[in-house]
C-alpha positions as CSV (number, residue, x, y, z in Angstrom):
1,X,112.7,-10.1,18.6
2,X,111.5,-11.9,21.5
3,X,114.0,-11.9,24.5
4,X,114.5,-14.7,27.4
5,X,115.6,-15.6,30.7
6,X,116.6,-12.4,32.2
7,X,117.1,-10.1,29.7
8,X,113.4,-10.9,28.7
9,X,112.2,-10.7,32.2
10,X,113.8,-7.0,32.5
11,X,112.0,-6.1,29.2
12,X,108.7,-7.0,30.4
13,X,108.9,-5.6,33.7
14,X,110.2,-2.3,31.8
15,X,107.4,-2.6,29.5
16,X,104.6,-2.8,31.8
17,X,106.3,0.2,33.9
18,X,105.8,2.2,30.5
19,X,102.3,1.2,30.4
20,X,101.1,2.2,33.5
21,X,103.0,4.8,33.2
22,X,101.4,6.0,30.3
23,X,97.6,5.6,31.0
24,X,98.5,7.4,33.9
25,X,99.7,10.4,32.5
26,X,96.7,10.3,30.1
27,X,94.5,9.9,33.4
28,X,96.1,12.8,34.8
29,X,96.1,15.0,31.9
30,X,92.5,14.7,30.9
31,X,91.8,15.4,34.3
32,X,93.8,18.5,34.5
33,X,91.4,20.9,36.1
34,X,90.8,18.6,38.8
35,X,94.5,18.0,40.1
36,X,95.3,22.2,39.7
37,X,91.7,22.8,41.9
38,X,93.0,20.2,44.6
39,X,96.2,21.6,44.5
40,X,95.3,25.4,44.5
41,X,92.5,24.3,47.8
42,X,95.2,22.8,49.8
43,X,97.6,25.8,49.2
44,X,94.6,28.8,49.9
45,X,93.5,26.2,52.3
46,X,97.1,25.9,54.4
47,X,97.0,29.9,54.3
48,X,93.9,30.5,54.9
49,X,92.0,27.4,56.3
50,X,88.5,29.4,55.8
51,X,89.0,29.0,52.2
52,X,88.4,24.3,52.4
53,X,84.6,24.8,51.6
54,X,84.9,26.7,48.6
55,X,87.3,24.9,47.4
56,X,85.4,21.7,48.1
57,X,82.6,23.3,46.0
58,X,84.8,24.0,43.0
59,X,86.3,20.4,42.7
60,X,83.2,18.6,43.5
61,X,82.1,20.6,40.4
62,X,84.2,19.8,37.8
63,X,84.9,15.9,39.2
64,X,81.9,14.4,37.1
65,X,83.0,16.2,33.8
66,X,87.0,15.7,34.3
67,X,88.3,12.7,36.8
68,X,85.2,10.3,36.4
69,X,85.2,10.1,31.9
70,X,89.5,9.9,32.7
71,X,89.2,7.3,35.2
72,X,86.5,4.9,33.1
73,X,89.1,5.2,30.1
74,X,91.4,4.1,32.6
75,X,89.6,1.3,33.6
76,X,88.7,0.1,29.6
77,X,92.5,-0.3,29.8
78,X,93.2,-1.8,32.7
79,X,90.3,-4.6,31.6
80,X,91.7,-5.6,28.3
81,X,95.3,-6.3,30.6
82,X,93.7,-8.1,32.9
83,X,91.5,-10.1,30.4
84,X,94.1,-11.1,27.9
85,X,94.7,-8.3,25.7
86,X,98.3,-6.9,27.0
87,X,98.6,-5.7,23.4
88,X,96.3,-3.5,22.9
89,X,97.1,0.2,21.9
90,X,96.8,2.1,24.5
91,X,96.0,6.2,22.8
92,X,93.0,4.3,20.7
93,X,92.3,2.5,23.1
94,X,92.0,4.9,26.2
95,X,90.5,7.8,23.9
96,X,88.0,5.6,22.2
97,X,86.3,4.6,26.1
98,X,87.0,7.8,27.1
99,X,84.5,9.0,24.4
100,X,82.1,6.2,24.2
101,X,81.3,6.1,28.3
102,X,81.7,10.0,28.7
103,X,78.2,10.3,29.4
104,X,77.7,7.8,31.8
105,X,80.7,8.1,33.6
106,X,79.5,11.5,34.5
107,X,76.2,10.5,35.2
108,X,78.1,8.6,37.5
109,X,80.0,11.4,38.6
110,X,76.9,13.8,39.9
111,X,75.5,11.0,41.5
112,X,78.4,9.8,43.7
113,X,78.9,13.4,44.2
114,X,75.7,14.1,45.5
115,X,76.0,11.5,47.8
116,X,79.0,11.9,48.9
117,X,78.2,15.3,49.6
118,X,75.1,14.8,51.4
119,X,77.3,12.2,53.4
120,X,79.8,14.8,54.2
121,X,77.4,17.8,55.2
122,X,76.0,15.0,57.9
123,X,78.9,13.9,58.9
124,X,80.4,17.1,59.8
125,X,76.9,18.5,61.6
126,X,77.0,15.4,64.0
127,X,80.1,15.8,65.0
128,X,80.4,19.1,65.5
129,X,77.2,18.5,67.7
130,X,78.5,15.8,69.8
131,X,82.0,16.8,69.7
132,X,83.2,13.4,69.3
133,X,83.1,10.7,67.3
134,X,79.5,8.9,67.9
135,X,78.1,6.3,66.6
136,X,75.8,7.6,64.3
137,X,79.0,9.6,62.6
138,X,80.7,5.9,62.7
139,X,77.9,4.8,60.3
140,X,78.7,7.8,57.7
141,X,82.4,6.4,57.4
142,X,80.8,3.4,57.0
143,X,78.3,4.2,54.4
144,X,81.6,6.6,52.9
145,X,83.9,3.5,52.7
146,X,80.8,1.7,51.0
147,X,80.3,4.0,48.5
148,X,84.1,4.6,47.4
149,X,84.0,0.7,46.9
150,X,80.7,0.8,45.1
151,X,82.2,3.9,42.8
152,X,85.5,1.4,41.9
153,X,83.4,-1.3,41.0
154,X,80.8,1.6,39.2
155,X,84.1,2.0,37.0
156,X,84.4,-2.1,36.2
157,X,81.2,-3.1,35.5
158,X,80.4,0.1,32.9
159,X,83.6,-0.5,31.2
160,X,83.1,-4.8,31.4
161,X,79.5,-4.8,30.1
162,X,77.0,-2.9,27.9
163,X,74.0,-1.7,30.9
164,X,72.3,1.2,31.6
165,X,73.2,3.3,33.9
166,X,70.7,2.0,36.4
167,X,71.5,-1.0,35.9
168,X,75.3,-0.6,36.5
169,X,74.5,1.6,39.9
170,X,71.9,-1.3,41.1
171,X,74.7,-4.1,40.6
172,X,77.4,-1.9,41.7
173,X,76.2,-1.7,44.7
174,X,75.0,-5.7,44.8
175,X,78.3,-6.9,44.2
176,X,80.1,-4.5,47.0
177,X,77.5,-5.5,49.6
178,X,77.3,-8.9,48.5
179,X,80.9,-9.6,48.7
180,X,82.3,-7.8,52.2
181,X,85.8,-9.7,52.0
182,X,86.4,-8.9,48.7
183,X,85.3,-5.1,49.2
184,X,87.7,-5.0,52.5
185,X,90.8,-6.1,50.0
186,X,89.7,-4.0,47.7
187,X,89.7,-1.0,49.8
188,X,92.8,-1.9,51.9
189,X,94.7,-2.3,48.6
190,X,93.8,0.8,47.2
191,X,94.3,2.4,50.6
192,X,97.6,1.8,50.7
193,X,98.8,2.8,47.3
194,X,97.1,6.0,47.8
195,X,98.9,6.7,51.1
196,X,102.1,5.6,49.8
197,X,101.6,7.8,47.4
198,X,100.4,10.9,49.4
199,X,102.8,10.4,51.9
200,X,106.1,8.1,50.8
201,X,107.1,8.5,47.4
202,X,104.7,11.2,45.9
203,X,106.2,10.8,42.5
204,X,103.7,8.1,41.8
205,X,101.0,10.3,41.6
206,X,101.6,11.6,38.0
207,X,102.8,7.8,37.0
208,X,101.5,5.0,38.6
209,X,99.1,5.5,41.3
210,X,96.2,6.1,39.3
211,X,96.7,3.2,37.0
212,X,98.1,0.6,39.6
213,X,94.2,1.5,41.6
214,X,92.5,0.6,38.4
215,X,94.8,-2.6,38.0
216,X,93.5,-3.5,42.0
217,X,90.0,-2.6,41.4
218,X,89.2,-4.8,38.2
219,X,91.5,-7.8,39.2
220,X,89.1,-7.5,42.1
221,X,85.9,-7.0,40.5
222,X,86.8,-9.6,37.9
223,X,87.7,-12.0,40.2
224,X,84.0,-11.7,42.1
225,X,82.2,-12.1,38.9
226,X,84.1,-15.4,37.4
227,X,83.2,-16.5,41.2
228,X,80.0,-15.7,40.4
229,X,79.9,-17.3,37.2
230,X,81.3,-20.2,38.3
231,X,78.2,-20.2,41.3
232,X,75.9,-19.3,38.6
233,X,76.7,-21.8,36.2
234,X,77.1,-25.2,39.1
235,X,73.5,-24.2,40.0
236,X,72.1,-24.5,36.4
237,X,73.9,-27.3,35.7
238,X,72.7,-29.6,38.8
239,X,69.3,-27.9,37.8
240,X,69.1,-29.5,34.7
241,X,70.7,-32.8,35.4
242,X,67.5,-32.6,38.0
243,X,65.1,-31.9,35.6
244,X,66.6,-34.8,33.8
245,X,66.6,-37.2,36.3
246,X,62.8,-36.6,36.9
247,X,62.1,-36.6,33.3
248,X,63.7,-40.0,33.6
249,X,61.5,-41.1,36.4
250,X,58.8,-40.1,34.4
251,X,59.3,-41.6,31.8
252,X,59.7,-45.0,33.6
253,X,56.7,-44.4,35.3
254,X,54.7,-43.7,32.3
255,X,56.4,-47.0,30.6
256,X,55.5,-49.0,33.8
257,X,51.6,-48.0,33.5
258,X,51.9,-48.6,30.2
259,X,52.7,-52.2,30.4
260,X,50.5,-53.1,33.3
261,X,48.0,-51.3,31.5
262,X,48.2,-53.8,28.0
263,X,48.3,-56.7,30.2
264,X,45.1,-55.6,32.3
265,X,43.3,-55.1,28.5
266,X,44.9,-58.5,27.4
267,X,41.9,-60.9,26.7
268,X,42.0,-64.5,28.8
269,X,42.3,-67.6,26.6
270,X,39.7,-69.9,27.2
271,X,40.9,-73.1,28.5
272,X,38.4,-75.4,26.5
273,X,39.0,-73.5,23.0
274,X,42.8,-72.9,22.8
């Protein structure tokens, strides 16, 4: 039964809030150890501040093999929304991704980890050695906010196409330096869901905030590569009709010699025997 006018707009705005809703409590629950370790650090943290860098330690650990296979899944979802497949079931769905990119989503993982660590380590000695924010300790936010942007479209690209997982780090990272606008949006928009969130209605963390960042980062990424495409595909085509238009002037040409060249070989009639 298909409703309409307002009755259907209330039952597609009420079934979309039960899909994001759902992926998101799939996101959060296969990512359980994650979310207690956060929340256990900022409790022994508030009581006993000393305690941050272990607790630091633990979640960076368990990140790659928890949060990063949950959040691809997540993403697999939010791509077949956002590419015309509002339909599609979304256990099988989420499970099956969650599975088949397991491995390189936690490849993925330990890598951002790693440097995102090595990030954090220098950004903390700099400023503890200057006291204040310099500039060099500008540049690791910078390179911080670049690599959060690289790790969303990380997510898009392995869940969009069939690479390896080279591949998908080299054009991650391509497409978020290649396209500063977009990467801004991107991370103002997920910005603020995550510090509305945090800080305004906090009961969108189990629900919706994980699923309404995946929603922001693939409409985004998706929308740089049918840009792309569309760049891609303009400059083959006015290649071609180049190449055809010189293989047209080539072909005159050769049609030109070869008619001056049969009247050159044409034998002169002799006046006196016609």
């Amino acid at each position: 039964m298909e409703f309409r006018g307002l009755m259907g707009g209330l039952y597609r705005i009420s079934e979309w809030i039960m899909r994001l809703s759902v992926i998101n409590v799939l996101w959060v629950i296969c990512s359980v150890p994650f979310f207690y370790l956060v929340l256990a650090g900022l409790i022994a943290t508030m009581e006993t501040p000393e305690y941050l860098g272990q607790a630091l330690v633990m979640v960076a650990i368990v990140t790659p093999f928890t949060l990063f296979p949950a959040t691809a899944a997540m993403f697999a979802v939010a791509r077949k929304w956002l590419t015309g497949d509002a339909d599609a079931p979304l256990f099988k769905t989420f499970f099956r991704n969650y599975k088949e990119n397991y491995l390189q989503s936690m490849l993925g993982g330990l890598l951002f980890i790693l440097f995102g660590t090595l990030l954090y380590i220098n950004y903390t000695f700099y400023l503890r050695q200057t006291g204040s924010l310099s500039l060099l300790a500008m540049l690791f936010i910078v390179l911080g906010m670049i690599m959060l942007a690289a790790m969303f479209h990380f997510f898009s690209i392995m869940v969009h196409f069939h690479m390896k997982f080279w591949q998908i780090i080299k054009n991650c990272m391509l497409i978020t330096i290649g396209n500063p606008i977009m990467t801004i949006f991107l991370m103002v928009g997920n910005g603020v869901i995550v510090y509305v969130s945090l800080f305004q209605y906090t009961f969108l963390i189990p629900f919706f905030m994980g699923s309404l960042m995946a929603i922001v980062s693939f409409w985004t990424f998706h929308r740089i590569f049918d840009k792309m495409k569309t760049v891609s595909e303009k400059k083959l085509l006015e290649e071609e009709e180049a190449e055809a238009e010189a293989q047209k002037e080539l072909n005159s040409a050769s049609e030109a010699d070869s008619g001056l060249s049969g009247t050159s070989d044409a034998k002169p009639q002799d006046k006196n025997n016609p």
